[in-house]
BAPA-450430 format. One record per residue (C-alpha): residue number from 1; residue in three letters; x, y, z. Coordinates in nm, 4 decimals. Each point is the difference from the previous one (the first is absolute). Layout:
<recs>
REC  pos  code      east     north        up
REC  NUM   Ala         X         Y         Z
...
</recs>
This chain:
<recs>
REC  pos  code      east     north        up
REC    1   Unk    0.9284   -1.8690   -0.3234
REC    2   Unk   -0.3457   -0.1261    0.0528
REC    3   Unk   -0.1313   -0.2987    0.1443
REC    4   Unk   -0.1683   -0.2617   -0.1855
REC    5   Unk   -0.3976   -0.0033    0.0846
REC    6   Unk   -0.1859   -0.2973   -0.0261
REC    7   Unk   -0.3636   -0.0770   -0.1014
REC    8   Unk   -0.1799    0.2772    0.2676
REC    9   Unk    0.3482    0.0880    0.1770
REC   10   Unk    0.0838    0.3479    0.0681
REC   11   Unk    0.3081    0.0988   -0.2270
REC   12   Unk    0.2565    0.2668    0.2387
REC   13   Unk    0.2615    0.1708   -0.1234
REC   14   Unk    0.3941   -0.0481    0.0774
REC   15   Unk    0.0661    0.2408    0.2814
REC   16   Unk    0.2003    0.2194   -0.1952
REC   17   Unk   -0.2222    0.1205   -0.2941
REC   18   Unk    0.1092   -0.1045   -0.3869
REC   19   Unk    0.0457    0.3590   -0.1148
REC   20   Unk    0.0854    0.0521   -0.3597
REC   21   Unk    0.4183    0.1101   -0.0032
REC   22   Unk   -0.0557    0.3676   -0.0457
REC   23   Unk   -0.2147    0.0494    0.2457
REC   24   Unk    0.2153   -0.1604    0.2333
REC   25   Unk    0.2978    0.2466   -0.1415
REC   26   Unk   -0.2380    0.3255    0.0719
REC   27   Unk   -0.0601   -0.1241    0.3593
REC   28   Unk    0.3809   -0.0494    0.0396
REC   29   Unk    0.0491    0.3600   -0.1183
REC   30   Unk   -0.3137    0.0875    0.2531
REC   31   Unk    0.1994   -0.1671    0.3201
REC   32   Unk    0.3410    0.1933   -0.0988
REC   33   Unk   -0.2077    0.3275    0.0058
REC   34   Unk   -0.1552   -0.0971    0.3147
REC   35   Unk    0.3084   -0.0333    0.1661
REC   36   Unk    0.1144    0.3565   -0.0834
REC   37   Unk   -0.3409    0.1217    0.1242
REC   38   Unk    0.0734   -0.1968    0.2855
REC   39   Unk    0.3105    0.1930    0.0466
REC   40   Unk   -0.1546    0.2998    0.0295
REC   41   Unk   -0.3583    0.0700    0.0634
REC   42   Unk   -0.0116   -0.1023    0.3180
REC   43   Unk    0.2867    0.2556    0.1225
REC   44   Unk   -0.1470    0.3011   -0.2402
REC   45   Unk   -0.1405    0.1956    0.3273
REC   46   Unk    0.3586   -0.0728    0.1494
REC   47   Unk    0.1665    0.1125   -0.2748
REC   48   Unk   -0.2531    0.2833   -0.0426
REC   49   Unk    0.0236    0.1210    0.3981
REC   50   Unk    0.3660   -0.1014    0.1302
REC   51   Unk    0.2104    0.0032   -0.2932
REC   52   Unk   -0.1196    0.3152   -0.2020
REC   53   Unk   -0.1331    0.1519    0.3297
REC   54   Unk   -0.3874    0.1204   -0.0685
REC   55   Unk   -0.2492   -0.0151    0.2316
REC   56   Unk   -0.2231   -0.2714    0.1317
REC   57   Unk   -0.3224    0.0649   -0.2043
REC   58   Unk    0.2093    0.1558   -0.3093
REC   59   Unk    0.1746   -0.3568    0.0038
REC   60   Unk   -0.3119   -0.1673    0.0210
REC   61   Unk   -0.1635    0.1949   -0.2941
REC   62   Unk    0.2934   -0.1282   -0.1963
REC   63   Unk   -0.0852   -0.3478    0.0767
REC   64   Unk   -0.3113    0.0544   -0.1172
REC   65   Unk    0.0466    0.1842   -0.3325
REC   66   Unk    0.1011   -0.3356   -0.1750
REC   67   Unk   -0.3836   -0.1072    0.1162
REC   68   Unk   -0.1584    0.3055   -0.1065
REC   69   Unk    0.1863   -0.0235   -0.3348
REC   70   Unk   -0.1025   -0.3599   -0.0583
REC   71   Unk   -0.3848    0.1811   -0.0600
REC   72   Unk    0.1413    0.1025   -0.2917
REC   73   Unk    0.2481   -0.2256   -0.1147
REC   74   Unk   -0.2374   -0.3198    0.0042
REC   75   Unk   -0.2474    0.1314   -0.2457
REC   76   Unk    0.2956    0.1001   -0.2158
REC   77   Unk    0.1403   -0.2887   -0.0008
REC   78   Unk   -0.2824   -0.1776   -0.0866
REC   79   Unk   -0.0077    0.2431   -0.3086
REC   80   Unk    0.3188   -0.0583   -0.0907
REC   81   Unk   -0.0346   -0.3613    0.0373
REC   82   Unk   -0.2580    0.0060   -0.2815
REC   83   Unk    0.1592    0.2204   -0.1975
REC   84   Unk    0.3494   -0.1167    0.0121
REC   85   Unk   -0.0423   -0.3374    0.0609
REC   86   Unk    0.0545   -0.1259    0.3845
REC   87   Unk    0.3182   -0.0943   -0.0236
REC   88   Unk    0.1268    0.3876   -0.1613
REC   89   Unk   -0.2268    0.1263    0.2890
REC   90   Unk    0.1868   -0.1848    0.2294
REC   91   Unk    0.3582    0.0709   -0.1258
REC   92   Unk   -0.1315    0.3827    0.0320
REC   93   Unk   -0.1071   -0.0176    0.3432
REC   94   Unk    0.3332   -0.1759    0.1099
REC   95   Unk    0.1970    0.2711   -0.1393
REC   96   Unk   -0.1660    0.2513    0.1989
REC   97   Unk    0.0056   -0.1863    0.2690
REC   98   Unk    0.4129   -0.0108    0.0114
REC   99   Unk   -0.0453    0.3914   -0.0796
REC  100   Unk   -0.1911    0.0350    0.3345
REC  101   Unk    0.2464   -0.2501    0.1974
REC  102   Unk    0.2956    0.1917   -0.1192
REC  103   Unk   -0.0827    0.3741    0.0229
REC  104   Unk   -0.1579   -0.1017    0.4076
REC  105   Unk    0.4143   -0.1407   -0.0135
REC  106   Unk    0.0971    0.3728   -0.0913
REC  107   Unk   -0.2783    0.2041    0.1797
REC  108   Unk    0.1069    0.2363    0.2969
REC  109   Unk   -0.3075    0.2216    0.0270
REC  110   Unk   -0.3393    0.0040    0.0490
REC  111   Unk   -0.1266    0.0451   -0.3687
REC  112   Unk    0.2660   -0.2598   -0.1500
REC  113   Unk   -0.1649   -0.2614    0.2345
REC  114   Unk   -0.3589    0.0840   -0.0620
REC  115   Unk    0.1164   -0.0368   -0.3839
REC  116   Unk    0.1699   -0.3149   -0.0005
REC  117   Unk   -0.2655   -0.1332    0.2062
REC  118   Unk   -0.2525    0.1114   -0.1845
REC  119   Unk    0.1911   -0.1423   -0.3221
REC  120   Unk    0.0639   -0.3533    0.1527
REC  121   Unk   -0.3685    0.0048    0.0756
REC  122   Unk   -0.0771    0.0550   -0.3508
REC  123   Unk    0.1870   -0.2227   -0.1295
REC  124   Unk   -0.0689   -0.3373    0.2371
REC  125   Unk   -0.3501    0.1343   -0.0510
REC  126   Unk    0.0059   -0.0816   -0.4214
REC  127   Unk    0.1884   -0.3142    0.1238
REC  128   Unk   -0.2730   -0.1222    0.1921
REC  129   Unk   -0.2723   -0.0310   -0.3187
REC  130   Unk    0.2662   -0.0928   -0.2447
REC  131   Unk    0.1538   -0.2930    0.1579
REC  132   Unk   -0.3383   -0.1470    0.0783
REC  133   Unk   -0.1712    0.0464   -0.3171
REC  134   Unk    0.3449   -0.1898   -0.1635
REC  135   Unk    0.0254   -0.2681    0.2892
REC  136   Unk   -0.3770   -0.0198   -0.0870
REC  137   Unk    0.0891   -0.0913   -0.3751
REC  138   Unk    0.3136   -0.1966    0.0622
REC  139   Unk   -0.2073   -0.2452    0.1986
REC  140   Unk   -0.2452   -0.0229   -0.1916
REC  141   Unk   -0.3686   -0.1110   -0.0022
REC  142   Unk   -0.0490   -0.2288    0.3306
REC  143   Unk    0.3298    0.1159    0.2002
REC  144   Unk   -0.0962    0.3120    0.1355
REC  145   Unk   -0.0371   -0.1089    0.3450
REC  146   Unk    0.2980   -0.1556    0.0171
REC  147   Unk    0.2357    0.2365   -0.1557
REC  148   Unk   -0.1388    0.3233    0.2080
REC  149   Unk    0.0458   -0.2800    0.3220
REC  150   Unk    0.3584   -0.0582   -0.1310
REC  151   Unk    0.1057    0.4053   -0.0337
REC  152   Unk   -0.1673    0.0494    0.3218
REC  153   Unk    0.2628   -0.2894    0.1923
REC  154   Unk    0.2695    0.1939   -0.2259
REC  155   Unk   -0.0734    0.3516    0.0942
REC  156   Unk    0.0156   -0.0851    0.3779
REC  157   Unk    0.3088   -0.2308   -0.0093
REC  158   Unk    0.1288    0.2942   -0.1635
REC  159   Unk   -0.0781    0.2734    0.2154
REC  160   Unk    0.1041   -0.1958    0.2809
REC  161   Unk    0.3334   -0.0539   -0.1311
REC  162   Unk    0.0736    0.3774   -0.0817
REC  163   Unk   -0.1144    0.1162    0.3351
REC  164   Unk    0.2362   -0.2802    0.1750
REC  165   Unk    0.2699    0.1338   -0.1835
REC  166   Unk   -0.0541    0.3570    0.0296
REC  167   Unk   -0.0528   -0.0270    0.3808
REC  168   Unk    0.3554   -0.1589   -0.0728
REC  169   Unk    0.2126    0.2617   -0.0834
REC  170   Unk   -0.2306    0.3519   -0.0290
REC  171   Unk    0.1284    0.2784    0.3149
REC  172   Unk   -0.1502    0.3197    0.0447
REC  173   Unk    0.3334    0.1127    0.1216
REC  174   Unk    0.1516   -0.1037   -0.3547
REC  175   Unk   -0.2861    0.1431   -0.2744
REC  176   Unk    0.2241   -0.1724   -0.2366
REC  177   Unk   -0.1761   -0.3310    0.0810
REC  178   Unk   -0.2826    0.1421   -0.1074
REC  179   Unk    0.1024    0.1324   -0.3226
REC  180   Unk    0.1621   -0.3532   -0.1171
REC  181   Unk   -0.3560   -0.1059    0.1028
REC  182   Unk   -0.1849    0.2122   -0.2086
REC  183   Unk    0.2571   -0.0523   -0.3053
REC  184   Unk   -0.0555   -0.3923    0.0734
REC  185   Unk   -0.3922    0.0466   -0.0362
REC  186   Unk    0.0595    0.1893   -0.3158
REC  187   Unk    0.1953   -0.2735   -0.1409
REC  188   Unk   -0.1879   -0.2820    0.0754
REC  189   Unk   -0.3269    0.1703   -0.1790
REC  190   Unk    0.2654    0.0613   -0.3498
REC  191   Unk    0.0681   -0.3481    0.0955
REC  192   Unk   -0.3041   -0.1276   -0.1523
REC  193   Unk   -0.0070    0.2124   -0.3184
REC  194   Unk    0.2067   -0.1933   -0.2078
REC  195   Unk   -0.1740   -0.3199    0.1043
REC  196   Unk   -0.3040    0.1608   -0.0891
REC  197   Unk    0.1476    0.1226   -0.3373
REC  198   Unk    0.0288   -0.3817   -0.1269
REC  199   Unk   -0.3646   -0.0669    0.0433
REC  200   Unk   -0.1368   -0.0027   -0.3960
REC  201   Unk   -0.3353   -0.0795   -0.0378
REC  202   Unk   -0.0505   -0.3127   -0.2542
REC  203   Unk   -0.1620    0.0173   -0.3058
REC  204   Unk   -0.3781   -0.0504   -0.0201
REC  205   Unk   -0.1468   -0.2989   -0.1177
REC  206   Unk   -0.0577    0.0576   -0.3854
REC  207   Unk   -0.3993   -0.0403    0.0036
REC  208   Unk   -0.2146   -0.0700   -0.3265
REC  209   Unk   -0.1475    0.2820   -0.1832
REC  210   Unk   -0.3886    0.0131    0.0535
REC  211   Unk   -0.2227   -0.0748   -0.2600
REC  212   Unk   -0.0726    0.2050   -0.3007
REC  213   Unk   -0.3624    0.0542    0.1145
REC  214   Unk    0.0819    0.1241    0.3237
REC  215   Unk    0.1522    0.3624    0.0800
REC  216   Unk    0.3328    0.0244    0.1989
REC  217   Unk   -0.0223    0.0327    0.3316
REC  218   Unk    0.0960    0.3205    0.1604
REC  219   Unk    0.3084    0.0247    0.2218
REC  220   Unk   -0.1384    0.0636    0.3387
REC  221   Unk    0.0754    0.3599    0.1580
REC  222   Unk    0.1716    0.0283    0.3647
REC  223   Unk   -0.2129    0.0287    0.2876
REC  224   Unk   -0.0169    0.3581    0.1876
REC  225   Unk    0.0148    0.0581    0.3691
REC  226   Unk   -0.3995    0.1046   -0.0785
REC  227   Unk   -0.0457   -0.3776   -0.1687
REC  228   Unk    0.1703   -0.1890    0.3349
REC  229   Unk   -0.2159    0.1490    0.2527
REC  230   Unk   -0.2858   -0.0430   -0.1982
REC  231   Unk    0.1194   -0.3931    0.0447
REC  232   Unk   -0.1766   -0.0495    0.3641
REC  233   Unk    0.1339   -0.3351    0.0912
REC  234   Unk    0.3313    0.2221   -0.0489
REC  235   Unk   -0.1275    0.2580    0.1920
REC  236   Unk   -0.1168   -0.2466    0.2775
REC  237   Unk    0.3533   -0.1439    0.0469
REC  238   Unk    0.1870    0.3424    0.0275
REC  239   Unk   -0.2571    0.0881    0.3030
REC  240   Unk    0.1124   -0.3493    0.1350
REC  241   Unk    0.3590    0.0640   -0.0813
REC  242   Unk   -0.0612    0.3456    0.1945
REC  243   Unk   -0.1232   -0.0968    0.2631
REC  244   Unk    0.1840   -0.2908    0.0840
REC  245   Unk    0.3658    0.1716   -0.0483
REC  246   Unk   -0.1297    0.2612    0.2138
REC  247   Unk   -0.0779   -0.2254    0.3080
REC  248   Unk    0.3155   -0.2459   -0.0010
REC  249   Unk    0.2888    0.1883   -0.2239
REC  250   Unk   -0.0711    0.3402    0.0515
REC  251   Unk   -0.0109   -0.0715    0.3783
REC  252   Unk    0.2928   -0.2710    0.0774
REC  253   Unk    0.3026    0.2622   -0.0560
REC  254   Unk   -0.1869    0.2991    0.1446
REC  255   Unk   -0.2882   -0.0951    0.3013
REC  256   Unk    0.1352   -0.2993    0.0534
REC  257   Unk    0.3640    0.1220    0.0535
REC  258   Unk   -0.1241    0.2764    0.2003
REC  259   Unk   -0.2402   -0.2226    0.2377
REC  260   Unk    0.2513   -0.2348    0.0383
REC  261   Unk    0.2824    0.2213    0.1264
REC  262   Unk   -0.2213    0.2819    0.1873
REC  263   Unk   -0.3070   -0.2318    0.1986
REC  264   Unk    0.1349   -0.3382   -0.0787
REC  265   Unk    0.3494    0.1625    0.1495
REC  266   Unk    0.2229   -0.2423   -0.2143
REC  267   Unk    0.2767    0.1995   -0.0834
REC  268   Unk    0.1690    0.0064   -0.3867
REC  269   Unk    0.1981   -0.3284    0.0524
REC  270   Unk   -0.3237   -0.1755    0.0654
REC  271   Unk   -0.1900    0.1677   -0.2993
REC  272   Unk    0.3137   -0.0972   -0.1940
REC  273   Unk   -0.0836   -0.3659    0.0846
REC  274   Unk   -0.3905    0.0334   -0.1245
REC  275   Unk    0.1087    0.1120   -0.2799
REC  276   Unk    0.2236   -0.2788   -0.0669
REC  277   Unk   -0.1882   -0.2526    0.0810
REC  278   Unk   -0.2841    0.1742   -0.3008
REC  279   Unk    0.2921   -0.0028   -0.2684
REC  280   Unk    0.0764   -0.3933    0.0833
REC  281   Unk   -0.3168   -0.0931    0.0315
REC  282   Unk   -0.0907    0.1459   -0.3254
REC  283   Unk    0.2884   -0.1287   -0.1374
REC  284   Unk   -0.0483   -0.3862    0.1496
REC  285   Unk   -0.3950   -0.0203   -0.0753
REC  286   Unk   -0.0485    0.1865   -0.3262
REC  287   Unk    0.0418   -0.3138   -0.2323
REC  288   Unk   -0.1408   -0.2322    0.3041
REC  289   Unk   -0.3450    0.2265   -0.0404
REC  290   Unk    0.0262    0.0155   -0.3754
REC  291   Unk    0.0077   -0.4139    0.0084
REC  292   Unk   -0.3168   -0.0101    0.2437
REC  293   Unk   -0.1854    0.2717   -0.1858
REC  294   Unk   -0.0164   -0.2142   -0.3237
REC  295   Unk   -0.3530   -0.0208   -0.1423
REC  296   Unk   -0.1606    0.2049    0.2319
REC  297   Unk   -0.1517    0.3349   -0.0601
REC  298   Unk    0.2198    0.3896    0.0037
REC  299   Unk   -0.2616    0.1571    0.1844
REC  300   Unk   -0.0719   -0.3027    0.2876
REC  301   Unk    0.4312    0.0649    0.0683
REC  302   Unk   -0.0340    0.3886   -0.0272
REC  303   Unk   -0.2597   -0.0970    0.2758
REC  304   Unk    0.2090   -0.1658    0.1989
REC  305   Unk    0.2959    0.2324    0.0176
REC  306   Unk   -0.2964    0.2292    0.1206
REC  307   Unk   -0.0367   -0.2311    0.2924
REC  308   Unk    0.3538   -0.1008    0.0509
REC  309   Unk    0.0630    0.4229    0.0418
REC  310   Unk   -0.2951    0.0414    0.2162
REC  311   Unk    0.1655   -0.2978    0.2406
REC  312   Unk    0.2876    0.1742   -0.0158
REC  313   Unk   -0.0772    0.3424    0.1542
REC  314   Unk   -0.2217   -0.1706    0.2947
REC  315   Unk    0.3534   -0.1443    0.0951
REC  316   Unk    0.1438    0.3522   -0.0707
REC  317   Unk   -0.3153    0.1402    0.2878
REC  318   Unk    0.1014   -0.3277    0.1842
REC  319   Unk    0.3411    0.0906    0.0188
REC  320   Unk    0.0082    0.3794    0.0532
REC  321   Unk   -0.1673   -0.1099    0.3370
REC  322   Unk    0.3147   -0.1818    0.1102
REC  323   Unk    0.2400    0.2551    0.1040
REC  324   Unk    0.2968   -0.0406   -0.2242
REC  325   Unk    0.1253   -0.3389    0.1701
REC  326   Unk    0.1153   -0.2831   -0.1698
REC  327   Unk   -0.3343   -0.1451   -0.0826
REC  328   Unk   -0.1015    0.3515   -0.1891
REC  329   Unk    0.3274   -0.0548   -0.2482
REC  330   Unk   -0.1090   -0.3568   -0.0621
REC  331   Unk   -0.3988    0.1168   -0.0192
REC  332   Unk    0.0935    0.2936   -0.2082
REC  333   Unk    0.2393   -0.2330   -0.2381
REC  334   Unk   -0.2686   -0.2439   -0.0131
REC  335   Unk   -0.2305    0.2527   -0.1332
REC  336   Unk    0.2411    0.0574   -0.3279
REC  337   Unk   -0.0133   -0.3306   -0.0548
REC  338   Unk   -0.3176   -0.0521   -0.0035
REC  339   Unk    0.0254    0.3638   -0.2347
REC  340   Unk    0.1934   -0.1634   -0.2419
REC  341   Unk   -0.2572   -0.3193   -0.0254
REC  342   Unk   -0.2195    0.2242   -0.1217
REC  343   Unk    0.2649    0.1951   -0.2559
REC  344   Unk    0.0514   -0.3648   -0.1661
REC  345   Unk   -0.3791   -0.0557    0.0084
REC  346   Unk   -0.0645    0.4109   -0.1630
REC  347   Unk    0.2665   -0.0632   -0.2681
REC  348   Unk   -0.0888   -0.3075   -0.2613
REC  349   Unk   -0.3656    0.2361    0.0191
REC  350   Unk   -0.0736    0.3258   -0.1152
REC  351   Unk    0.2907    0.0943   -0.2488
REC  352   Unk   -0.0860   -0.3443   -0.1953
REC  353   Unk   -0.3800    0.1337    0.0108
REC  354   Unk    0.0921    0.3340   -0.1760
REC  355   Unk    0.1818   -0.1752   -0.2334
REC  356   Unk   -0.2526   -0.2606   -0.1373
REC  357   Unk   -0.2232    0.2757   -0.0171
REC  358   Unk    0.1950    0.2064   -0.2204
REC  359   Unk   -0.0420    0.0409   -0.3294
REC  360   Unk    0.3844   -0.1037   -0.1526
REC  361   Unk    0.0115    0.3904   -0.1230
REC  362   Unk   -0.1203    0.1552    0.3007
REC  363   Unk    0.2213   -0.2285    0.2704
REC  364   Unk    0.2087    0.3111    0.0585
REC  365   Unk   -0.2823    0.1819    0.0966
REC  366   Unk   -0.1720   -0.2312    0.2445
REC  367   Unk    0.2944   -0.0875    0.1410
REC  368   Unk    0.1043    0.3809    0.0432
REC  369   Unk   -0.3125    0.0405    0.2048
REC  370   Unk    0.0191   -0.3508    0.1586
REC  371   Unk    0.3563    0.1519    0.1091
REC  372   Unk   -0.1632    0.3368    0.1271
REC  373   Unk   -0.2840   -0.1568    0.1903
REC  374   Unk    0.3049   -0.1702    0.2396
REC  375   Unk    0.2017    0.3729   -0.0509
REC  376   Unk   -0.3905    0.1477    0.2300
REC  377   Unk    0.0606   -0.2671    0.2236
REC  378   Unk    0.3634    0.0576    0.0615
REC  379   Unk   -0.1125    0.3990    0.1104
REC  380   Unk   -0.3054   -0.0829    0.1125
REC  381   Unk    0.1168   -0.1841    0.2612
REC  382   Unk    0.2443    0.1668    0.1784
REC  383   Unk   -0.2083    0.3005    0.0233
REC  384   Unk   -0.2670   -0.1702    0.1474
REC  385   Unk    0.1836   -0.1682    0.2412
REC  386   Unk    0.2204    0.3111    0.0758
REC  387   Unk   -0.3322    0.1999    0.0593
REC  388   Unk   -0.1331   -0.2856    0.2149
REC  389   Unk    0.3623   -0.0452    0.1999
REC  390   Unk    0.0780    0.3725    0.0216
REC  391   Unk   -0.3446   -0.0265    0.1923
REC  392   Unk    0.0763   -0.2267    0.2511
REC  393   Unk   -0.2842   -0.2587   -0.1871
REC  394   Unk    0.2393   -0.3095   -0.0618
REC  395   Unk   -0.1994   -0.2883    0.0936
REC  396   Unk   -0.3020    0.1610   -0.1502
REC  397   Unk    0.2015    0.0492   -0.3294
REC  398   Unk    0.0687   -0.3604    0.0205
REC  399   Unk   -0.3425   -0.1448    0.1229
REC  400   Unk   -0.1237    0.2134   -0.3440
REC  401   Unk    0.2564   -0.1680   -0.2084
REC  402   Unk   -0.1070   -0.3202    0.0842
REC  403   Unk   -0.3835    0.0549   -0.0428
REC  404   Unk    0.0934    0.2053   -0.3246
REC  405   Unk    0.2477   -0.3742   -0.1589
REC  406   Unk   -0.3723   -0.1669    0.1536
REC  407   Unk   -0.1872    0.2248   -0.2725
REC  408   Unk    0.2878   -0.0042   -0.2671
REC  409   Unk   -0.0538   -0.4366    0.0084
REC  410   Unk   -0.3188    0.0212   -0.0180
REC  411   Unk    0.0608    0.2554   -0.3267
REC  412   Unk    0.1991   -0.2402   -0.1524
REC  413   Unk   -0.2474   -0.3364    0.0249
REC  414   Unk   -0.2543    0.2170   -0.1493
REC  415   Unk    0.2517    0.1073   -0.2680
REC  416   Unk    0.0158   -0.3731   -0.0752
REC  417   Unk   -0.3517    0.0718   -0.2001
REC  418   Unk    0.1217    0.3093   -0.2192
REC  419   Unk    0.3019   -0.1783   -0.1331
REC  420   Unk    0.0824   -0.2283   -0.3183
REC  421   Unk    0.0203   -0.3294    0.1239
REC  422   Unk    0.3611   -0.0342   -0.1988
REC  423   Unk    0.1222    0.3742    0.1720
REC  424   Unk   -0.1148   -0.1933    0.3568
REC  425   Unk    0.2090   -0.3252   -0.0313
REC  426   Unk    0.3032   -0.0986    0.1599
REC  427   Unk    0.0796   -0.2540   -0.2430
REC  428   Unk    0.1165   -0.3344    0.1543
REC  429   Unk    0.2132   -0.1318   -0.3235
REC  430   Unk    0.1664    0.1558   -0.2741
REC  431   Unk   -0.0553   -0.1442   -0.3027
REC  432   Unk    0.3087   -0.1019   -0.2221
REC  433   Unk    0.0801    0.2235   -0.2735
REC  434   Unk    0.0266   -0.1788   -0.3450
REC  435   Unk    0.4022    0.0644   -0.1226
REC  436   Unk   -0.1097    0.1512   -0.3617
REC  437   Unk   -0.1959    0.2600    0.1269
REC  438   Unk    0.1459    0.3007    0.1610
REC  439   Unk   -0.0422   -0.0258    0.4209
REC  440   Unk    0.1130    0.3882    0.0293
REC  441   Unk   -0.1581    0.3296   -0.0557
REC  442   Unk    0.3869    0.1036    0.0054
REC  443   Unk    0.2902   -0.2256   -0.0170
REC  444   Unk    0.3463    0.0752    0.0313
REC  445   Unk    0.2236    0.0683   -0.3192
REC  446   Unk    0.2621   -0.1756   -0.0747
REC  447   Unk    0.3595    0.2073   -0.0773
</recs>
């Protein structure tokens, strides 16, 4: 998968990464999952307003329970994860997950939406930390990059794919569509159970007994929350992590959607489009980045998807100013693209940071509060923007964006200085694993 290097050559990877089987099996299970969110999430305030009839803003708070219930389900999970072993914690969190898709099938009020919200919330919340701490030790030492770049094509070609098909066949004049919708997201989270259930772990390597003159070592104790934010490298990457979700994911489906169709004037169809072309951009270039990335540092591509954001909302100001023609769709579709650029640049970064970093019996929780700095960007965001919108401050909200992704690179070089050289590297080979000794921290088991 990798190509010979001569004497002083520059050894690249294959474009698709050599991932050890079972990782590759987990991110399988990861893209069916996405496709049932896909299904779904994106019609929630539909289903939420026009099918089960509440309000605007009691809608909306619906939408936004399964946010406010990911504050509590990341750190869980993260517990869990150490406790149970990711892969248990993971099982757990899909299984509430289907709970939550299932009872928003059956809800008809108010309350039995705001609970099966708030229960798929939880339970894609304990996903979140579980799946990366096992993706994480599936890999392996040296593949974090590329197997975080890998779910990150996944999860996208996946969403994409469920919302194509729901826009499919979903009515609000038949809520029936939307219950088969909500039964199909349920299944496709059980879906990955069983897979999950025929991950063993392999036996350790049997190592020699120490010498009689020396003591036995002690078995090291987990890690709590208290211990990973006294870690301040950690500590310096969830700020990062904060900030940067908050100005480019936790504005693209909220300010952005709202500039485009109110100023820019574009209509849905034309948002519709932007969006698109994100998803196959993401979709085409993931891998393509991943390949160009090789041997450079995390934090120099976390700094770039900095820039590549700020470039994209000065085309957002740019084309706001263009009346909803022609040229604004094209301007405002250009500006996802560019979005997504910086998505495949963000992705090989920060979650294989957290992960180095960890300590193997505290991944859960680093990665639980890795998981909740992105959950403050995700409402962080949109209540900005909405406050900054609502006031009639658009192109200021943008113009403060871009100067605020200015400061964020700028965070992230200097990062460079605070980090492990080995938790900084995107490595540019991956060394052959010898066939005696075991390549997996969890292999599948044979029948």
């Amino acid at each position: 998968m990798t190509r010979p290097a001569g004497p002083g050559r520059f050894a690249r990877p294959a474009l698709v990464p050599a991932l050890p089987r079972p990782a590759w099996v987990v991110l399988g299970g990861d893209f069916v999952s996405a496709v049932g969110s896909g299904l779904t999430l994106p019609f929630l305030f539909i289903y939420a307003h026009q099918v089960r009839g509440l309000p605007d803003g009691t809608a909306g708070l619906v939408v936004a329970t399964i946010a406010v219930a990911s504050l509590a389900g990341n750190p869980a999970g993260g517990v869990l994860a150490d406790r149970a072993t990711p892969r248990r914690a993971l099982m757990a969190g899909l299984v509430l997950a289907a709970a939550g898709s299932a009872a928003l099938a059956a809800a008809r009020t108010g309350p039995g939406l705001f609970a099966a919200a708030a229960l798929l919330g939880l339970g894609v919340a304990v996903i979140w930390p579980a799946q990366d701490a096992l993706l994480a030790a599936l890999a392996g030492p040296g593949a974090g990059s590329a197997v975080f770049a890998v779910r990150h094509a996944c999860l996208n070609a996946g969403l994409g794919l469920g919302a194509l098909a729901a826009a499919a066949v979903i009515s609000t004049a038949h809520p029936t569509t939307f219950t088969a919708i909500y039964l199909a997201d349920a299944a496709t989270f059980l879906a990955f159970v069983p897979v999950l259930a025929r991950l063993r772990p392999p036996a350790p390597p049997a190592s020699p007994p120490p010498p009689a003159s020396e003591p036995p070592a002690a078995a090291p104790g987990r890690a709590g929350f208290r211990q990973v934010l006294a870690d301040r490298a950690f500590v310096r990457v969830w700020v990062l992590a904060a900030v940067l979700v908050t100005v480019s994911f936790g504005q693209s489906g909220s300010s952005f959607a709202a500039y485009a169709t109110r100023p820019g004037g574009i209509g849905p169809h034309g948002l519709a489009l932007a969006f698109a072309a994100n998803t196959l951009t993401v979709v085409a270039a993931q891998l393509v980045i991943l390949h160009r990335l090789a041997g450079h540092r995390r934090t120099t591509a976390a700094a770039l998807a900095a820039a590549a954001w700020a470039a994209s909302w000065a085309v957002v100001i740019a084309a706001g100013h263009l009346g909803g023609s022609a040229a604004a769709k094209a301007a405002f579709a250009a500006a996802m693209v560019i979005f997504a650029l910086g998505e495949c640049l963000l992705s090989p970064t920060l979650p294989a940071i957290i992960n180095d970093l960890a300590p193997p019996r505290a991944a859960g929780r680093y990665n639980g509060l890795g998981a909740l700095a992105f959950t403050t960007g995700f409402l962080a965001g949109p209540i900005a923007g909405g406050a900054a919108l609502g006031a009639g401050a658009g192109t200021a909200l943008f113009a403060a964006l871009i100067l605020t992704c200015a400061a964020a690179a700028a965070f992230a070089l200097r990062l460079a200085r605070h980090l492990p050289a080995a938790a900084n590297h995107i490595p540019g080979h991956q060394p052959a694993t010898p066939q005696h000794e075991p390549r997996d921290h969890y292999q599948t088991a044979t029948a």
